[in-house]
N, C-alpha and C positions, 0 to 999 in steps of 0.2 A: 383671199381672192383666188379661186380655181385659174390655172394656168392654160386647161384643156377645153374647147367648147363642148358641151354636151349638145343634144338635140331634143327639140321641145315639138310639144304636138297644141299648144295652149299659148296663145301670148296674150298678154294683156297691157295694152299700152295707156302711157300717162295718155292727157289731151295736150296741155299750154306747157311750150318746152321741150315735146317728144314730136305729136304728131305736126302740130301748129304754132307757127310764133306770134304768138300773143300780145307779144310787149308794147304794141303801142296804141292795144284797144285797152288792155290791164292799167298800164302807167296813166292813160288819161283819164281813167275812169278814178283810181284814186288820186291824183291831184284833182282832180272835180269835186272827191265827198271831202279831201282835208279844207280846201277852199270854205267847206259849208263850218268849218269850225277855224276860222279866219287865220289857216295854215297855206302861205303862200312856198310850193315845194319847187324850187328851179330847176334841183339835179334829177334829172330822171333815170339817171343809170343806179342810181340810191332807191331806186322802189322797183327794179327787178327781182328784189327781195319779197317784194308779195307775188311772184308766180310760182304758182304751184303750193304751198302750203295754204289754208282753209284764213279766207280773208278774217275772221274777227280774232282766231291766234293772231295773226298781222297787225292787226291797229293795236292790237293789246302790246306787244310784244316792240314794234317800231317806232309807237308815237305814247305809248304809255296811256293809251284810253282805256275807262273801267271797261268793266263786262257791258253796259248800259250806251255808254258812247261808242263803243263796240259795234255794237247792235244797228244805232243808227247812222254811222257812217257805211259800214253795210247796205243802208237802204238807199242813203244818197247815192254810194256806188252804183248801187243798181237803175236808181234812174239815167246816169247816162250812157250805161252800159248796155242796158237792154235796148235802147234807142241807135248808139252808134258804136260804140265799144267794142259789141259781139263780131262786129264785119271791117275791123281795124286791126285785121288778123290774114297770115297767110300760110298756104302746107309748106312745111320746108321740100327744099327739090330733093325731087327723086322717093320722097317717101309715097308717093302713089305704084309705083312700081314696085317698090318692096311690097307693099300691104298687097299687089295683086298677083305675088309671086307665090306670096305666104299662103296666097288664098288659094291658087292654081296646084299648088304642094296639100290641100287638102286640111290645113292646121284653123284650129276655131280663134277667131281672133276676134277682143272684147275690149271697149276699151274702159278705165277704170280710174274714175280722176276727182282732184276734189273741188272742181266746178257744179254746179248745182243741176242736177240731171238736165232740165228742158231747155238748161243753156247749150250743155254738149249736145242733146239732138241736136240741136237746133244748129249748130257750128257745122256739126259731123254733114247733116244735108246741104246746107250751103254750099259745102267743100265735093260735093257729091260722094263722099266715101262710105254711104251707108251701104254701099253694094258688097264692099268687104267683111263688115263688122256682122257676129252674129247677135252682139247685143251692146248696150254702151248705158253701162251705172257708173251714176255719181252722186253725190249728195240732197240731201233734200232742201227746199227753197225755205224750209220754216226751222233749219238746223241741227236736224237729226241726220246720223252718219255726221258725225263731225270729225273723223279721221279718215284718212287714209287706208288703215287699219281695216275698217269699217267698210267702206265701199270694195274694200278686197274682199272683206267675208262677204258681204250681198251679192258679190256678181260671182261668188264662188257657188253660194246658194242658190241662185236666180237660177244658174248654168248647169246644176246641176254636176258640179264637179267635184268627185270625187278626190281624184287621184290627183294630189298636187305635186308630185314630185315628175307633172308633166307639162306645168304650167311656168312659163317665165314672164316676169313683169319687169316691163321697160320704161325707165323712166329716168328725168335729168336731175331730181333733187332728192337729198336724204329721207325725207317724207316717204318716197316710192320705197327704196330700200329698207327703212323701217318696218311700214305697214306689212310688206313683205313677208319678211324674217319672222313677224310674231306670228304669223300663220304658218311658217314653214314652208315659202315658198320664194325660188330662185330667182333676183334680181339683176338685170344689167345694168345700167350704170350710163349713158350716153352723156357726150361732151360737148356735141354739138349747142345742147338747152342751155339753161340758163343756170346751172349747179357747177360746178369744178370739179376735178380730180380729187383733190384732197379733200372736200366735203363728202364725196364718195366712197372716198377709201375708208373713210373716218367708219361709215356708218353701215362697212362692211359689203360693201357690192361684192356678189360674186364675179362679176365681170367689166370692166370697163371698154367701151368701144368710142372711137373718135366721128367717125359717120354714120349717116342714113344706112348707105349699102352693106354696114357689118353687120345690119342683124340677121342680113338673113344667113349668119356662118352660125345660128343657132337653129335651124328650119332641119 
C-alpha cells in the first residue's frame, strides 16, 4: 500500500458501498428471492455480503445454489428490486460535494459497478448526479461483463482511455481492487462501505481512506 497520495485526473467510482448505501433496497430484495426457494433469512447484517460483488457469484457462493438456481433467484431478485429495491437507497453525506469538487477541478469521473447498467442510470438520475458523471458502465441485464474486471475494461474502452496510470478506482470491496490491479490500474480502498480494512489490505489496495472527504486528497 503506497504511503504517499498521488493525484489522478480519472476516477472511477463503485455505485453500492461507494457512492450510495444500498443495503436496505439490496438485503430486501434478497430475502424476497430466498423466500421464493422457502429460505426464511432473519439476519440481515449476513447478506451485506451480496453488495457489491455480481449477485449469482453470491447465491452460488452463500447459499450454495447451482449455476441454474442462480439464474433464477437473480430474477425473483429482480422483481422486487426493480419495483422498490432500486429507491431503498441513499448518497452517503457529503459525497455530492466531493463528486462536484472533482468535477469543478476538471477530472472525468465514470462510474464502474457490477450492477446491471440501466439499474445504475437509473439510481445515478434519481440521485440527480448524472450532472457529474461523464459516463456510468455496468454490467449487462442478460450476464455478459460478469466481473468487475470487465466493466473496468468497458468503461476504459467506452472512455476512450488510454493512459491508465491516470485513472483511480474507488471502491469498498476486494472485487473493486481486484478488477483493478488485473488492468493495471490504482485502487483506493474506502471504509466507510460495506468491505473492511483487512479485506482490503488482503487484496492489495493501493490506499485505504476512512471518509467521503479523503478522496479528494487524490484530485
Amino acid at each position: 500500500m503506497n504511503n504517499k497520495n498521488k493525484s489522478y485526473d480519472i476516477f472511477f467510482f463503485d455505485l453500492d458501498g461507494t457512492l450510495t448505501d444500498s443495503s436496505l433496497g439490496i438485503t430486501n430484495s434478497v430475502i424476497y428471492a430466498l423466500k421464493k426457494f422457502g429460505i426464511e433469512e432473519t439476519d440481515r447484517s449476513k447478506l451485506y455480503s451480496f453488495i457489491g460483488p455480481p449477485l449469482l457469484l453470491s447465491f452460488e457462493k452463500f447459499y450454495g445454489f447451482s449455476k441454474e438456481q442462480s439464474m433464477d433467484a437473480v430474477r425473483y431478485y429482480r422483481e422486487y428490486y426493480c419495483d422498490r429495491g432500486i429507491f431503498e437507497n441513499r448518497v452517503y453525506d457529503g459525497m455530492e460535494n466531493v463528486l462536484k469538487e472533482l468535477k469543478n477541478q476538471g477530472k472525468l469521473l465514470v462510474v464502474a459497478t457490477s450492477k446491471p447498467e440501466p439499474f445504475a442510470r437509473q439510481i445515478i438520475e434519481h440521485f440527480h448526479l448524472m450532472q457529474f458523471f461523464d459516463y456510468v458502465a455496468g454490467m449487462e441485464m442478460d450476464g455478459r461483463r460478469q466481473t468487475k474486471e470487465e466493466v473496468i475494461r468497458y468503461a476504459l474502452d467506452t472512455c476512450r482511455i488510454t493512459d491508465k496510470s491516470k485513472v483511480l478506482m474507488v471502491g469498498d470491496r476486494e472485487y473493486d481492487v481486484i478488477g483493478a490491479q488485473a488492468l493495471g490500474i490504482d485502487c483506493l480502498g474506502i471504509l466507510y462501505g460495506f468491505g473492511c480494512r483487512d479485506e482490503l489490505e488482503k487484496a492489495g489496495a493501493d490506499y485505504i481512506v476512512e471518509t467521503v472527504e479523503e478522496i479528494l486528497g487524490f484530485a
